[in-house]
N, C-alpha and C positions, 0 to 999 in steps of 0.2 A: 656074264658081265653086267655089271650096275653101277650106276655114276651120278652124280648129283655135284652140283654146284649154287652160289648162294651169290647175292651181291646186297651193298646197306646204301647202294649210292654212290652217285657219281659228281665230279663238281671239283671245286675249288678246296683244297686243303692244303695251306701252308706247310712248307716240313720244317719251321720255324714253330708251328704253334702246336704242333704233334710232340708232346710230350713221350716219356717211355712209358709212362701209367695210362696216358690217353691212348698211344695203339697198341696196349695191352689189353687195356676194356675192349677197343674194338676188336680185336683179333679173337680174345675169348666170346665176343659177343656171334663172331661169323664161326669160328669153330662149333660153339652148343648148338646154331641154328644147325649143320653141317651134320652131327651126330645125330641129332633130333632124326632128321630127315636120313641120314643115311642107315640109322636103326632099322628104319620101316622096310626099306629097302633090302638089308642084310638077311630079314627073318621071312624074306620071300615077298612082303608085302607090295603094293600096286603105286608107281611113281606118282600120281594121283594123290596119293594120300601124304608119301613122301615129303611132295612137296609144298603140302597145304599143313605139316607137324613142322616143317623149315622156317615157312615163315610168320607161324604163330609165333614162333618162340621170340623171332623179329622185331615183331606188334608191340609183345610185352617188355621189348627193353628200352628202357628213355635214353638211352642215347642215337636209337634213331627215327626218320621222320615216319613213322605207320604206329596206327596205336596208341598206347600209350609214347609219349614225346613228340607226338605230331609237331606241326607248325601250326600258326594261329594264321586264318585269313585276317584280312585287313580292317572284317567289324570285329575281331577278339574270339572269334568262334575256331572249332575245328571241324573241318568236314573233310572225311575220310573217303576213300576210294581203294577199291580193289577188283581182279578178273582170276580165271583158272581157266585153265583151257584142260582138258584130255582128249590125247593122240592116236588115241583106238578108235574114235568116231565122230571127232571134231568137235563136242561136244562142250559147250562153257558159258560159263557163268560172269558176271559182274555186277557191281554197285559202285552207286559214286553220291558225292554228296551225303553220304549218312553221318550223323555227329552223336549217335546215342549206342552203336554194336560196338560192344567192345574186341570184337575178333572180325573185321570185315572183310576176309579171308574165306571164314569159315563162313559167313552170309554168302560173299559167291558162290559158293560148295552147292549151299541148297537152293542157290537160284536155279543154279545148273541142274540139279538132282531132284527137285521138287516143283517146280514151275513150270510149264512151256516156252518160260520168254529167256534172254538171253543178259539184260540188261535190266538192274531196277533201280528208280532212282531219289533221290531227298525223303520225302514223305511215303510216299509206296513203298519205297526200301525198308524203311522203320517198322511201317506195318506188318510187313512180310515176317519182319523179323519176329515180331511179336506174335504171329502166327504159329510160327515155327517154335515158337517156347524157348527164344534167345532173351537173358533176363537186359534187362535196358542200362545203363550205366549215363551217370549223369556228363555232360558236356566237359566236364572239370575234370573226370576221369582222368586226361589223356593231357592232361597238361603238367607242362614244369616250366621250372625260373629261367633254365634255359633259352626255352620257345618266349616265354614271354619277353626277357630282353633281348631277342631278335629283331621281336616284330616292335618293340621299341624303338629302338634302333633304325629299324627300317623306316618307319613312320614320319620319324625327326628327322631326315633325309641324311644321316649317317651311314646306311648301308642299303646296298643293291638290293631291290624288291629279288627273294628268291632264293640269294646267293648262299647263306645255310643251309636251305632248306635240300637241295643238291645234293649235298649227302649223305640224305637220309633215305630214300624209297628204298623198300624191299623186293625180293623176288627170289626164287628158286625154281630149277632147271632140273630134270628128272629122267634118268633111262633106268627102267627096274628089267629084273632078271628074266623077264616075258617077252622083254622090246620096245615095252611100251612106254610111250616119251608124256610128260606133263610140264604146263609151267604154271606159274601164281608169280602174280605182283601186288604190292600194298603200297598206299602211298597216304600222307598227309597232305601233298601238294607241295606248294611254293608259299613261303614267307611273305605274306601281304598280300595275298591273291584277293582280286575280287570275289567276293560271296559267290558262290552259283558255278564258276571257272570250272572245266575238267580236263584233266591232264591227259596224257595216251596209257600212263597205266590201267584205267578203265577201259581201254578200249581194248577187245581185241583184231589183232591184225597189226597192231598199233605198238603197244607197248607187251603185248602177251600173245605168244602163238604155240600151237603143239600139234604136229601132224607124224604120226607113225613111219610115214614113205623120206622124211626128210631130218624135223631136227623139235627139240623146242628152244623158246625164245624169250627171255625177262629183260626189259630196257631200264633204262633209266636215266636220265638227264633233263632240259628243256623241253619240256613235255608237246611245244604246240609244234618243235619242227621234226620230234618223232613221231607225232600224228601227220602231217605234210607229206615224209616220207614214209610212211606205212612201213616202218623199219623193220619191225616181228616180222611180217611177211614176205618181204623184199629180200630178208636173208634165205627164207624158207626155198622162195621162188629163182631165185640163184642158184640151190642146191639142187632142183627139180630140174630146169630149164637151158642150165648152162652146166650141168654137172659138180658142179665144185662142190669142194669138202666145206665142211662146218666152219674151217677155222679162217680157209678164205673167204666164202661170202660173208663172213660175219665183218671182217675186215674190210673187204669192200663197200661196206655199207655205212661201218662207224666210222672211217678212217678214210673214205674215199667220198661216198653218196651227200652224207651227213654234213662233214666240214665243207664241201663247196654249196650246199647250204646254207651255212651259218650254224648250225647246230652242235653242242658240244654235248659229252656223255657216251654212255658205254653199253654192254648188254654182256651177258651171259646166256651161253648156248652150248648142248647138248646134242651131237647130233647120232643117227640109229645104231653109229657100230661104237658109241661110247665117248670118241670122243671130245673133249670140253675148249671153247672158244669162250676168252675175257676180253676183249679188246676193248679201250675209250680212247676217245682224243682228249680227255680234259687232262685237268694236272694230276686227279687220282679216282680211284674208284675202289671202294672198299669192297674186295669180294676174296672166295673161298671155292674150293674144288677139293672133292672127293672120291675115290673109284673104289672097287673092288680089288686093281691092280697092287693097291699100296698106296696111292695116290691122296697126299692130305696137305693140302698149301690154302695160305692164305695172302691177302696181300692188299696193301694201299696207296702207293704212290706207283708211279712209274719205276716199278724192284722188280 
């Protein structure tokens, strides 16, 4: 049994302004990530890998916020953030604040595989990468006309600091044929963010968790009340401590813990016997699930 699941973000999307061409990009967009990742998976390959070939493919497409199409903070810049976790031995990586890797995915990968540390960040991050023989891609890379009249928009006090930006973050959720669970998140951030800001997708426990005994975990929403409630983990530790399955704690946490917070957004999870939890409380959340069973859905609104 192998299973994967994917998400492009959670947040705010009109079904007025969802065109049939615009959730046909997206849907093709979570499908290629879905095969990408569930490939690795089918030919035996380690959910690890799985889900760091998911959401490259993510990164590279500008219709969401990781990578190329990021968001622009509020000096015009992009600063990127990403984590991975592997479920075999806790084992994970992250960066945040870097504006020059063009895959900061793949930069978590070898913080985790090649460093001792767990977290690298702005300028160490950069270096690292350059260490590592990641070629550098200029700030501009990762921008389009999109993002740009966002943070337009947002600047001129037209629009909600953020409220695009919502759904755009990446992730994927992994159980490969071994048992072994992985997750990865990527994120641009939020529309108009202060310089320097990080969100919980860098964080793990936060916004990225994966432990073999339980489940893995990719967030996504209002980044500062899914670091508050340590929500990756919270779901994890629900499934350890109080027994419940994957798709209840995951619910309990987006849908119960979360909103009497205040926080909106969703997550994708995987738990050891395969299978997959989508829950948000927001208006949608662009995500995708795949198994071994036959299992191939995608979806964006509350459908």
């Amino acid at each position: 049994m192998h299973a994967i699941a994917v998400h492009g973000g959670a947040g705010t999307l009109p079904a007025a302004d969802l065109t049939p061409a615009k959730e046909r990009a997206y849907r093709d967009g979570l499908e290629r990530a879905l095969r990408a990742g569930f490939g690795v998976l089918d030919s035996g390959g380690a959910s690890l890998d799985a889900v760091v070939a998911a959401v490259q493919v993510l990164e590279d497409d500008p219709l969401f916020n990781a990578g190329h199409g990021a968001v622009l903070a509020a000096n015009g810049q992009h600063e990127l953030d990403a984590s991975v976790m592997d479920g075999r031995d806790l084992r994970a990586g992250a960066v945040t604040g870097v504006r020059h890797v063009r895959s900061p995915v793949v930069l978590a990968r070898l913080v985790m595989d090649r460093s001792p540390h767990v977290m690298l960040a702005g300028p160490g991050a950069e270096e690292f990468a350059l260490e590592q023989g990641l070629v550098p891609v200029p700030n501009t890379h990762f921008a389009t006309e999109r993002r740009r009249l966002e943070l337009e928009q947002m600047l001129a006090g037209r629009a909600e600091a953020g409220r695009e930006s919502l759904m755009g973050t990446v992730g994927a959720v992994a159980l490969d044929a071994h048992g072994n669970l992985a997750a990865a998140t990527s994120t641009g951030g939020m529309t108009g963010k202060k310089w320097g800001r990080v969100g919980d997708s860098p964080i793990i426990g936060a916004g990225t968790y994966a432990a073999n005994d339980c489940c893995a975990v990719s967030a996504t929403g209002h980044g500062e009340y899914f670091i508050r409630a340590a929500v990756a983990h919270e779901i994890a530790s629900l499934m350890r401590y109080r027994g419940l399955d994957v798709v209840a704690a995951a619910d309990e946490v987006v849908r119960g813990q979360l909103v009497r917070l205040g926080g909106s957004g969703g997550v994708i999870a995987v738990g050891r016997d395969g299978r997959v939890a989508l829950p948000f409380n927001s208006e949608g959340m662009l995500r995708g699930a795949m198994d071994s069973r036959g299992l191939l859905v995608t979806g964006l609104l509350q459908d």
